[in-house]
N, CA, C and O of each residue as an XYZ file, in Angstrom:
768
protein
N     134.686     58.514    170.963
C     134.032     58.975    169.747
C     133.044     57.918    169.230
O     131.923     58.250    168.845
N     133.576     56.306    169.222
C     132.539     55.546    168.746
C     131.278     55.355    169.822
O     130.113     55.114    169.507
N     131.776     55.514    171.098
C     130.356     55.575    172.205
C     129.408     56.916    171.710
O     128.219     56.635    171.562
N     129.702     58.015    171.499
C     129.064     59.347    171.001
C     127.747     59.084    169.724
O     126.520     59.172    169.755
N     128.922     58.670    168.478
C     128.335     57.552    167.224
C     127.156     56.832    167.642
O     126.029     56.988    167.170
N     127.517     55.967    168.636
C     126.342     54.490    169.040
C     125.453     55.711    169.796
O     124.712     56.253    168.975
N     125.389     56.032    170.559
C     124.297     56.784    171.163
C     123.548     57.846    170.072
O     122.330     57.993    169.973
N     124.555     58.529    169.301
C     123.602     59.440    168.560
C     122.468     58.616    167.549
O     121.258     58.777    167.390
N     123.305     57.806    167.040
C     122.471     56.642    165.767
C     121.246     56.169    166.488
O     120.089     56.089    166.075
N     121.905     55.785    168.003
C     120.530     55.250    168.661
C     119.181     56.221    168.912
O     117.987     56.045    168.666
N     119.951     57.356    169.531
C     118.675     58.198    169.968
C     117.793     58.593    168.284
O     116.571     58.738    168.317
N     118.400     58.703    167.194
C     118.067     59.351    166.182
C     116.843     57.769    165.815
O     115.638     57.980    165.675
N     117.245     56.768    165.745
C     116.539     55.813    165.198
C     115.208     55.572    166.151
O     114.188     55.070    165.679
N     115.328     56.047    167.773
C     114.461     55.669    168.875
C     113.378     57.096    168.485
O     112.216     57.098    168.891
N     113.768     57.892    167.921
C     112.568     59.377    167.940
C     112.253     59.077    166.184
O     111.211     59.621    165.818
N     112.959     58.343    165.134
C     112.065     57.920    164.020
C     111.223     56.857    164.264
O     110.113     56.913    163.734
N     111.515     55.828    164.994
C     110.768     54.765    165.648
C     109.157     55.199    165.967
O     108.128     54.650    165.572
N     109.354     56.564    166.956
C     108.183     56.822    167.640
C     107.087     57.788    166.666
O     105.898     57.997    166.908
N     108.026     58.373    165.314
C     107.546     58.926    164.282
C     106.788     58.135    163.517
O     105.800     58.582    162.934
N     107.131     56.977    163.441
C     106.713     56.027    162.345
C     105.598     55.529    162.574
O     105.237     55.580    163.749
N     104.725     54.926    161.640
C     103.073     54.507    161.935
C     102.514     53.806    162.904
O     101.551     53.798    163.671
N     104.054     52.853    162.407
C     103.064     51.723    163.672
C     103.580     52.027    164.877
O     102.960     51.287    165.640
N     104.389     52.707    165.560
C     104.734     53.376    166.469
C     102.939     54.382    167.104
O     102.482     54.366    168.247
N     102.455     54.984    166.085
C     101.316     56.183    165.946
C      99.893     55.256    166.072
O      98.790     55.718    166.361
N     100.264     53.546    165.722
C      98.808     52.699    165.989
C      99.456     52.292    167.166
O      98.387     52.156    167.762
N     100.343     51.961    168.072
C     100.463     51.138    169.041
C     100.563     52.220    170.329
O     100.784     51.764    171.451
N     100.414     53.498    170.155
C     100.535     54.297    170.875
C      98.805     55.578    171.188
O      98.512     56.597    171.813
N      98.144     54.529    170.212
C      96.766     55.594    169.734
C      95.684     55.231    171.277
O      95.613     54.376    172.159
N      95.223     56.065    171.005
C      94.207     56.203    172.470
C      93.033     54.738    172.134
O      92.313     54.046    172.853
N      93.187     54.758    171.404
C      92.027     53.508    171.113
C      91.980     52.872    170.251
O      91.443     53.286    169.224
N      92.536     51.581    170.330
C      92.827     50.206    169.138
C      92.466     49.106    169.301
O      91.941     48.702    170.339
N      92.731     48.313    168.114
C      91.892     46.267    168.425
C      93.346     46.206    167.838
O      94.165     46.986    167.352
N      93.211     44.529    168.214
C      94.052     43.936    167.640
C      93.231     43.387    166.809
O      92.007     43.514    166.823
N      94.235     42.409    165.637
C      93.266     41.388    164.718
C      92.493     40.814    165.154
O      92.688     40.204    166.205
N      91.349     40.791    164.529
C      90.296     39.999    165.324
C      89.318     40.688    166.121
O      88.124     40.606    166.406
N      90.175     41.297    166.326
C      89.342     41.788    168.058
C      87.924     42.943    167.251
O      88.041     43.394    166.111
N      87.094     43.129    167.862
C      86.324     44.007    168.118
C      85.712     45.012    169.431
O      85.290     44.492    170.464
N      85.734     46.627    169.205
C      85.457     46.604    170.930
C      84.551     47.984    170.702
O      84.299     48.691    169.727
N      84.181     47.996    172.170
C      83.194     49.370    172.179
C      83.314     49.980    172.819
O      83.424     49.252    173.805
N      83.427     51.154    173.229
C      83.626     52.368    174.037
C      82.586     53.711    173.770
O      82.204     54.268    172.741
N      82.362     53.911    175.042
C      81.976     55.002    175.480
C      82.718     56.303    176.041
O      83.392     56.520    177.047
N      82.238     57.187    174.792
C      83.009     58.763    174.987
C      82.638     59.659    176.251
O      81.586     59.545    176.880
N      83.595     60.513    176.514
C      82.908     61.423    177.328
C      81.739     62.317    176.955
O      80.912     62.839    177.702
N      81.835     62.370    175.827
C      80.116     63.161    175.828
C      79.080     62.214    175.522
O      78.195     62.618    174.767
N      79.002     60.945    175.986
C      77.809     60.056    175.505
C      78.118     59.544    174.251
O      77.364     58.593    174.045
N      78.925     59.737    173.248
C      78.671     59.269    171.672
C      79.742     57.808    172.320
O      80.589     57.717    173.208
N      79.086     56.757    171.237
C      79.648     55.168    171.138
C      80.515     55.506    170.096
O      80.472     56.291    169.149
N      81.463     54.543    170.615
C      82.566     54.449    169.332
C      82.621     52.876    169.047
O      82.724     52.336    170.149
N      82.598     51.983    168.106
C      82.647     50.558    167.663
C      83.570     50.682    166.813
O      83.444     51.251    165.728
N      84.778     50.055    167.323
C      86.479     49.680    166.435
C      86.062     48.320    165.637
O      85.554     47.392    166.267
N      86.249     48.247    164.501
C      86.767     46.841    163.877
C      87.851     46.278    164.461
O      88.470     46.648    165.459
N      88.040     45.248    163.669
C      89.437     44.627    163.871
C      90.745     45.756    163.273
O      90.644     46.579    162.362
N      91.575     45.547    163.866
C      92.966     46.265    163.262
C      92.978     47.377    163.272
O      93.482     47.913    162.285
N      92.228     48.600    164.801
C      92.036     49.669    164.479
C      92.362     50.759    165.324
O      91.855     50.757    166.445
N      93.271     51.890    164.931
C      93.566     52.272    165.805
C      92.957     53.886    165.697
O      92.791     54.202    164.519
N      92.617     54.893    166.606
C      91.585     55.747    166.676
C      92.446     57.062    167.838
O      92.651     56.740    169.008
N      92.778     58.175    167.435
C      93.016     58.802    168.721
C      91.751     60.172    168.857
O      90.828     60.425    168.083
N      92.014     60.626    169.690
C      90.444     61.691    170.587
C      90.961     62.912    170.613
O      92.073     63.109    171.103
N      90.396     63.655    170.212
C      91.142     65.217    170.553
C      89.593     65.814    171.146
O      88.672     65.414    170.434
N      89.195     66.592    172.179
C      88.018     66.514    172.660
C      88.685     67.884    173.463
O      89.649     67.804    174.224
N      87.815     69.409    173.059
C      87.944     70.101    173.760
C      87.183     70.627    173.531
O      86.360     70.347    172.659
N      87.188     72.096    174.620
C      86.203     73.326    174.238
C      85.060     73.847    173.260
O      83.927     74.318    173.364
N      86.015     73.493    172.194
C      85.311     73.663    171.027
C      84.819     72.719    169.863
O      84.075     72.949    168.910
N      85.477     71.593    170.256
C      85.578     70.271    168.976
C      85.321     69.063    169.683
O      85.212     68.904    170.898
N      85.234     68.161    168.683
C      85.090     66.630    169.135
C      85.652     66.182    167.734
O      85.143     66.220    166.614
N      86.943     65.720    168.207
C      87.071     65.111    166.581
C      88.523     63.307    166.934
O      89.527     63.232    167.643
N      87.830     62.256    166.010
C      88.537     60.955    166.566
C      89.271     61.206    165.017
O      88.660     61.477    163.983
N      90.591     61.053    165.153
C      91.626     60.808    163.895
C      91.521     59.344    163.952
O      91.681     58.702    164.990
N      91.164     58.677    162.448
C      91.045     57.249    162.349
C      92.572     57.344    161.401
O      92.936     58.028    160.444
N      93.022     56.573    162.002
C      95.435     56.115    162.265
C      94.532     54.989    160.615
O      94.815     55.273    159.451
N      93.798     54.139    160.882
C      93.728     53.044    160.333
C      92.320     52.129    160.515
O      92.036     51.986    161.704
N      91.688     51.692    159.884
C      90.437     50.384    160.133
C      89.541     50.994    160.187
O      89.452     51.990    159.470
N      88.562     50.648    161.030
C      87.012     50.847    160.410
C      86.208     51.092    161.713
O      86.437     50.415    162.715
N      85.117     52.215    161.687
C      85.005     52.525    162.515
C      83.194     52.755    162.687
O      82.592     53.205    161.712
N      82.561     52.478    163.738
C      81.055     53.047    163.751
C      80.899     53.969    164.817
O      81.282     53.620    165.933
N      80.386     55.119    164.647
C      80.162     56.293    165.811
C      78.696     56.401    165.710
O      77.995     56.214    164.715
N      78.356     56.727    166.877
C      77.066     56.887    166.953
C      77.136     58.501    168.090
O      77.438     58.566    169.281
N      76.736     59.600    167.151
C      76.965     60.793    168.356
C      75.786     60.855    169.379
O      74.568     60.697    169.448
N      76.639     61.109    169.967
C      75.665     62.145    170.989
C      75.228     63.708    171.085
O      76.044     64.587    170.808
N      74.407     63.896    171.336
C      74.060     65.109    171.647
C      74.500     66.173    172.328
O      73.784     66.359    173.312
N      75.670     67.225    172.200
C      76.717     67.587    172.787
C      75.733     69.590    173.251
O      75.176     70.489    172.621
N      76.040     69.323    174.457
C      75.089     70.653    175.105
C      76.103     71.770    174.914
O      75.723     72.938    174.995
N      77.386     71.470    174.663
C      77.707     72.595    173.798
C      78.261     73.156    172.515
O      79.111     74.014    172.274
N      77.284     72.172    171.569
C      77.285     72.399    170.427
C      78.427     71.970    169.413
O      78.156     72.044    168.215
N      79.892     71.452    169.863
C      80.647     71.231    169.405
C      80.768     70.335    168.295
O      80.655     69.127    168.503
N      80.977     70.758    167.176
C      80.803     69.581    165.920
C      81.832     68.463    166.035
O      83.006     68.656    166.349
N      81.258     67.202    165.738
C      81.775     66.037    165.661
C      82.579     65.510    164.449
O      81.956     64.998    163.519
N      83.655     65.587    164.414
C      84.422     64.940    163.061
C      85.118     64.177    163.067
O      85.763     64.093    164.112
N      85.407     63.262    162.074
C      86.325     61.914    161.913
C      87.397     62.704    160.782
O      87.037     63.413    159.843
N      88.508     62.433    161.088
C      89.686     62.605    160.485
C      90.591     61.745    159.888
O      91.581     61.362    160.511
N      90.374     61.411    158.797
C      91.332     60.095    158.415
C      92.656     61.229    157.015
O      92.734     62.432    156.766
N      93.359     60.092    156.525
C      94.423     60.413    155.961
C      94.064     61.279    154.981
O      94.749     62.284    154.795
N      92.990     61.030    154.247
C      92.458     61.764    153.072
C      90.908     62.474    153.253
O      90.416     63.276    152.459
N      90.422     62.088    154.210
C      88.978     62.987    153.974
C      88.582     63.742    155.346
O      89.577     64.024    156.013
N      87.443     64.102    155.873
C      87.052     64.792    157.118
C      85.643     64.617    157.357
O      84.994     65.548    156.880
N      85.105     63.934    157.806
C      83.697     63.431    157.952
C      83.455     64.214    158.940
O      84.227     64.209    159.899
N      82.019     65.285    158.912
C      81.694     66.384    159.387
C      80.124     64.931    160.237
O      79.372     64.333    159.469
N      80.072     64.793    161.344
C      78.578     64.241    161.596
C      77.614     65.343    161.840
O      78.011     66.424    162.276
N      76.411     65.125    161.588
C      75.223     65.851    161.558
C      74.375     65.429    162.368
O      73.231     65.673    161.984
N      74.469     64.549    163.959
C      73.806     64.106    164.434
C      73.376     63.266    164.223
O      72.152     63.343    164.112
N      74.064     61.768    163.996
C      74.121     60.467    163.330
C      74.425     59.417    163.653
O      74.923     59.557    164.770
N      74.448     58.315    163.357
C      75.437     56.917    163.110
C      75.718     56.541    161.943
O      75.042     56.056    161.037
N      77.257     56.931    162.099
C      77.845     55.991    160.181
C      78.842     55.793    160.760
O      79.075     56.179    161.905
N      79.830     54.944    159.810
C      80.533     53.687    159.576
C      81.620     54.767    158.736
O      81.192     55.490    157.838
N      83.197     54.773    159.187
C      84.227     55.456    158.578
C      85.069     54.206    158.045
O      84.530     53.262    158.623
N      86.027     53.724    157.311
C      86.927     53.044    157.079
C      88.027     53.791    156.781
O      87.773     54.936    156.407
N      89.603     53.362    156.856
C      90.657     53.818    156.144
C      91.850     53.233    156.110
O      92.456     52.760    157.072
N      92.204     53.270    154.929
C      93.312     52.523    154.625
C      94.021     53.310    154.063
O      93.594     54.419    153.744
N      95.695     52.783    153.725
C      96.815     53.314    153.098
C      96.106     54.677    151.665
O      96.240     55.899    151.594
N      95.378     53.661    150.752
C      94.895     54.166    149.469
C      93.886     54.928    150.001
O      94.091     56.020    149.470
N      93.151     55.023    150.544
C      91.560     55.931    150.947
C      91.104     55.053    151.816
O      91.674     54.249    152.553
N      89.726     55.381    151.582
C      88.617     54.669    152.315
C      87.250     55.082    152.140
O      87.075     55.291    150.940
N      86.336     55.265    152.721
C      84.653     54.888    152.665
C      84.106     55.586    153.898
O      84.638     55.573    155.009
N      82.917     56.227    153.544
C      81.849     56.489    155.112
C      80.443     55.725    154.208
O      80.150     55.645    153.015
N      79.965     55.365    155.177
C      78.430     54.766    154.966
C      77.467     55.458    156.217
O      77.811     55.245    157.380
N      76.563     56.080    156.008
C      75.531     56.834    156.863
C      74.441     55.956    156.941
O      73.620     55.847    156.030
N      74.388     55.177    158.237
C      73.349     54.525    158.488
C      71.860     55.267    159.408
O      70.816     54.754    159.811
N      72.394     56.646    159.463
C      71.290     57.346    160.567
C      71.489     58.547    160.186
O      72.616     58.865    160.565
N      70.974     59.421    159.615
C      70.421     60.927    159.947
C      71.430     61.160    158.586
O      71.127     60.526    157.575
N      72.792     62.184    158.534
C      73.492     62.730    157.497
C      74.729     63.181    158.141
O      74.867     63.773    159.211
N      75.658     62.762    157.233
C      77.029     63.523    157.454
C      77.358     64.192    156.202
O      76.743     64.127    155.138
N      78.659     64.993    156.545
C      79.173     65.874    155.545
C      80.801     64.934    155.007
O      81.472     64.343    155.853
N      81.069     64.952    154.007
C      82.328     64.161    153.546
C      83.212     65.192    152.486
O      82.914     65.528    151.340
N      84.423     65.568    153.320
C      85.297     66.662    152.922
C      87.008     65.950    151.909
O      87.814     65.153    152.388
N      87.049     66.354    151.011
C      88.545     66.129    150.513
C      89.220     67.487    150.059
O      88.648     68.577    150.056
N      90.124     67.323    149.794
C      91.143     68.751    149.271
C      89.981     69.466    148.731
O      89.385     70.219    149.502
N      89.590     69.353    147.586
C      88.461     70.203    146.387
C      87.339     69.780    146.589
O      86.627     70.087    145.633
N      86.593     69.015    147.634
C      85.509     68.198    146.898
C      84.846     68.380    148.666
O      85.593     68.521    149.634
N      83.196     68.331    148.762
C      82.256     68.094    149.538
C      81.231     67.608    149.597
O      80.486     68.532    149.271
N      80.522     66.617    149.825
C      79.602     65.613    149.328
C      78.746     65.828    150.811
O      79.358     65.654    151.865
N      77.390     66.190    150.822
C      76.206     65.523    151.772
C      75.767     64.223    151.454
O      75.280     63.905    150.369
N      76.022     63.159    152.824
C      75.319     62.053    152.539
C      74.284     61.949    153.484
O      74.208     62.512    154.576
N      73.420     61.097    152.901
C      72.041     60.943    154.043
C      71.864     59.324    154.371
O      72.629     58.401    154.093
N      70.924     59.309    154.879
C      71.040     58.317    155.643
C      70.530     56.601    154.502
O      69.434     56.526    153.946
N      71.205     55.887    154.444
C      71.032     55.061    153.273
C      72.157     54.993    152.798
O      72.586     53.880    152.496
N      73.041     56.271    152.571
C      73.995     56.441    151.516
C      75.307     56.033    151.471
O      75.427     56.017    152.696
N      76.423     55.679    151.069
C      78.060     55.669    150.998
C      78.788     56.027    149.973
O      78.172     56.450    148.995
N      80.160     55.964    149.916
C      80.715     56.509    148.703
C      82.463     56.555    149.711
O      82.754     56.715    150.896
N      83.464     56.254    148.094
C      84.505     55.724    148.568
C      85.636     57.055    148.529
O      85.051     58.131    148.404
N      86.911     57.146    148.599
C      87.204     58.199    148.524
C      88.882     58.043    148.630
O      89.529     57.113    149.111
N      89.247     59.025    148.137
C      90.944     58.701    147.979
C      91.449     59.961    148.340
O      90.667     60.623    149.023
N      92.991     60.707    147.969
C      93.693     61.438    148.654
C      93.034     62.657    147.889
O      92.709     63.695    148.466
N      92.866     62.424    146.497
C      92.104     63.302    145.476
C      90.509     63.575    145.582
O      90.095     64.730    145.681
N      89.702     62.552    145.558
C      88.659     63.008    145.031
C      87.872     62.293    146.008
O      88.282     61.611    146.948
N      86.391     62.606    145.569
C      85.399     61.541    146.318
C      84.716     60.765    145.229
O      84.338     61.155    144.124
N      84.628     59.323    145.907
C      84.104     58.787    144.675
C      82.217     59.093    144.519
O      81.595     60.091    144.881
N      81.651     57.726    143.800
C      79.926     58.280    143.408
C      79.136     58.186    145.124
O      79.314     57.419    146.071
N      78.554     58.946    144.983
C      77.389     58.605    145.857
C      76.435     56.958    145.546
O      75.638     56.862    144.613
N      76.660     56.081    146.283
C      75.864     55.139    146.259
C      74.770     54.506    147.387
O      74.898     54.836    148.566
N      73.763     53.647    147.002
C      72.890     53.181    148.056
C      73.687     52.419    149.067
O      74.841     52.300    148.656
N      73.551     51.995    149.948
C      74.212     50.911    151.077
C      73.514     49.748    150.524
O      72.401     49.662    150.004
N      74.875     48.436    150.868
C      73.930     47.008    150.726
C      74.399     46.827    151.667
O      75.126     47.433    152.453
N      73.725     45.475    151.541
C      73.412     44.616    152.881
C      74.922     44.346    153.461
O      74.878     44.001    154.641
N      76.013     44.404    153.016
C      77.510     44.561    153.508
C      77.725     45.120    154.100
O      78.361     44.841    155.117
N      77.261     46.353    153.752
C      77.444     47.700    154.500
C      77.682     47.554    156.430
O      76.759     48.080    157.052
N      78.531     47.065    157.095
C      78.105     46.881    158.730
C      78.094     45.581    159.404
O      78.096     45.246    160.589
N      78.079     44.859    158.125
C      78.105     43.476    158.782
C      79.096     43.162    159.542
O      79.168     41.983    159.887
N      80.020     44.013    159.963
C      81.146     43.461    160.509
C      80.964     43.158    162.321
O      81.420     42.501    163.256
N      79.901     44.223    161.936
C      79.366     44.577    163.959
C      78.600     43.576    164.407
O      78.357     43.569    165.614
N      78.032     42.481    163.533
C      77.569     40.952    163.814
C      78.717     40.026    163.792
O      78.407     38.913    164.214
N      79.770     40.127    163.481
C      80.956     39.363    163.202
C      81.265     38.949    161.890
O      82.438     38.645    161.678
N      80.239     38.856    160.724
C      79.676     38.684    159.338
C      80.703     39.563    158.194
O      81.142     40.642    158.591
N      81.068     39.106    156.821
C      81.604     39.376    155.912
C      80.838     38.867    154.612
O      80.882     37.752    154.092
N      80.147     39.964    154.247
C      78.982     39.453    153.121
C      79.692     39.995    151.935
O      80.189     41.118    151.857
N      79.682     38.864    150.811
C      80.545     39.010    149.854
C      79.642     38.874    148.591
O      79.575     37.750    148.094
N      78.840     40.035    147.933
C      78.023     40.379    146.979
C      78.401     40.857    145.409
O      78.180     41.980    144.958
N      78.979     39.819    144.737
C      79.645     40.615    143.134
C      81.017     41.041    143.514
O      81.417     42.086    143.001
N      81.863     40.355    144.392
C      83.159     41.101    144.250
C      83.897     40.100    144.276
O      83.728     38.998    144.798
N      84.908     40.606    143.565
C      86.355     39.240    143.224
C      87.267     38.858    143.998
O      88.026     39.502    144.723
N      87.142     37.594    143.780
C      87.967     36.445    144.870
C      88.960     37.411    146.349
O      88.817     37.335    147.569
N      90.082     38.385    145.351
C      90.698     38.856    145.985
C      90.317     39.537    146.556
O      90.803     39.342    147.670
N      89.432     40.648    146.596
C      88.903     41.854    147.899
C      88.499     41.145    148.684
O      88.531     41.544    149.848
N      87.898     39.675    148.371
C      86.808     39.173    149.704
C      88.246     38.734    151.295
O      88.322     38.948    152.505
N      89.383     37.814    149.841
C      90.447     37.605    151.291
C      90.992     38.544    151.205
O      91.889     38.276    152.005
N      91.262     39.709    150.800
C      91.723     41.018    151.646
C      90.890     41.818    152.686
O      91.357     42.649    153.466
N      89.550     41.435    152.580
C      89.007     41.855    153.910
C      89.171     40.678    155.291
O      89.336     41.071    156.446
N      89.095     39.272    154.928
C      89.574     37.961    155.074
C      90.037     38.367    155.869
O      89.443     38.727    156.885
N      91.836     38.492    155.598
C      92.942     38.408    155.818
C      92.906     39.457    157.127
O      93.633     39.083    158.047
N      92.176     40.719    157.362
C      92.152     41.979    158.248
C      91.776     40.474    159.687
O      92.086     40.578    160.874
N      91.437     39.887    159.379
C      90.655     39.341    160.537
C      91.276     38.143    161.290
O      90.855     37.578    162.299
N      92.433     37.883    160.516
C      93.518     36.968    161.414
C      94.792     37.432    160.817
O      94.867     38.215    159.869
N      96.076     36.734    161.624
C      97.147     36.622    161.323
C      97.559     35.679    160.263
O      96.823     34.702    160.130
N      98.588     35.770    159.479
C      99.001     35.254    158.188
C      98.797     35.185    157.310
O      98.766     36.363    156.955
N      98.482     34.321    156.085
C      98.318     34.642    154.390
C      97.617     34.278    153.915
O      97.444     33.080    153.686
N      96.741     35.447    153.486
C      95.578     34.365    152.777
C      96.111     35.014    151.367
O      96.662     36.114    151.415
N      95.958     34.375    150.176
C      95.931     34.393    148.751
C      95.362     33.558    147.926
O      95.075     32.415    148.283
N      95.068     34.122    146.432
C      95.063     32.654    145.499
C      96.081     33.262    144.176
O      96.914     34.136    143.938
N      95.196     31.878    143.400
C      95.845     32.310    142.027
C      95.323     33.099    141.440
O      94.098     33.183    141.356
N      96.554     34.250    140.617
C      95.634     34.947    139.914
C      94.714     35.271    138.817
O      94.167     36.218    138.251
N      94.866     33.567    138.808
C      93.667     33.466    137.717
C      92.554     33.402    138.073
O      91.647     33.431    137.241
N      92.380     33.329    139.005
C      91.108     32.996    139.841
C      90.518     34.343    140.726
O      89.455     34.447    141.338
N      91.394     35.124    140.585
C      91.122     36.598    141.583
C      90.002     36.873    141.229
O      89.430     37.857    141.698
């Protein structure tokens, strides 16, 4: 009876294991480690550029082209698909529709961000649909989308290796920091 016990507890904890996130990033069709940066080429011609810490899976059929972003930050550049199949990014909270483009997806736990550096995408939440064009970004959570804004010079720097830190407080700069190695970065919070 206690061998029955140990095996059931086990198998039950080994199929939540494989449920669980980081189980879903270490198992994703396409990831970095910290640090790392990488590039790949899709089967229909479109580039994919991972940040650091990122994991990406492909669902690519008949009718669709769509990369679920698990986590991190992402640049696609489509291609031109001869049979028409729309291109979408899928993260936890939004659905980035491309329009024949290159932009920049991010996502994290809380939301995340698209920035359209080429042509226009479409940016989907529960209630909400936003056209962005090329110039444009805007941040976004499980609810809503945030403002439409211009891109700065931040916007991408990551694909030079670069972290440009323009009007923002102590702490966001080492929480983007921190994505880029192992261990702790902090300060005081008087100083955040």
């Amino acid at each position: 009876l206690r061998s029955v016990l140990v095996l059931a507890s086990a198998g039950s904890l080994g199929w939540l294991g494989l449920r669980s996130e980081t189980s879903s990033n270490l198992f994703a069709d396409f990831r970095t480690a910290v640090g790392e940066r990488r590039e790949f080429r899709l089967a229909d011609g479109s580039t994919l550029l991972l940040n650091t810490d990122t994991s990406v899976n492909l669902r690519f059929d008949g009718r669709q082209r769509v990369l679920e972003l698990l986590r991190g930050e992402i640049q696609v550049t489509t291609a031109v698909d001869p049979l028409k199949r729309p291109f979408k990014v899928l993260t936890h909270h939004a659905e980035v529709l491309a329009l024949g483009t290159r932009f920049l997806v991010r996502s994290n736990g809380q939301g995340g961000g698209v920035a359209v550096l080429e042509k226009a995408v479409e940016v989907r939440t529960a209630g909400s649909m936003v056209r962005l064009e090329a110039g444009q970004s805007l941040d976004f959570d499980g609810h809503s989308l945030g403002a439409v804004r211009r891109n700065d010079a931040s916007v991408g720097a990551w694909q030079q290796g670069s972290i440009i830190a323009i009007n923002r407080p102590l702490s966001e700069l080492l929480a983007d920091l921190s994505r880029y190695r192992t261990g702790v970065l902090r300060c005081d919070p008087s100083i955040a």
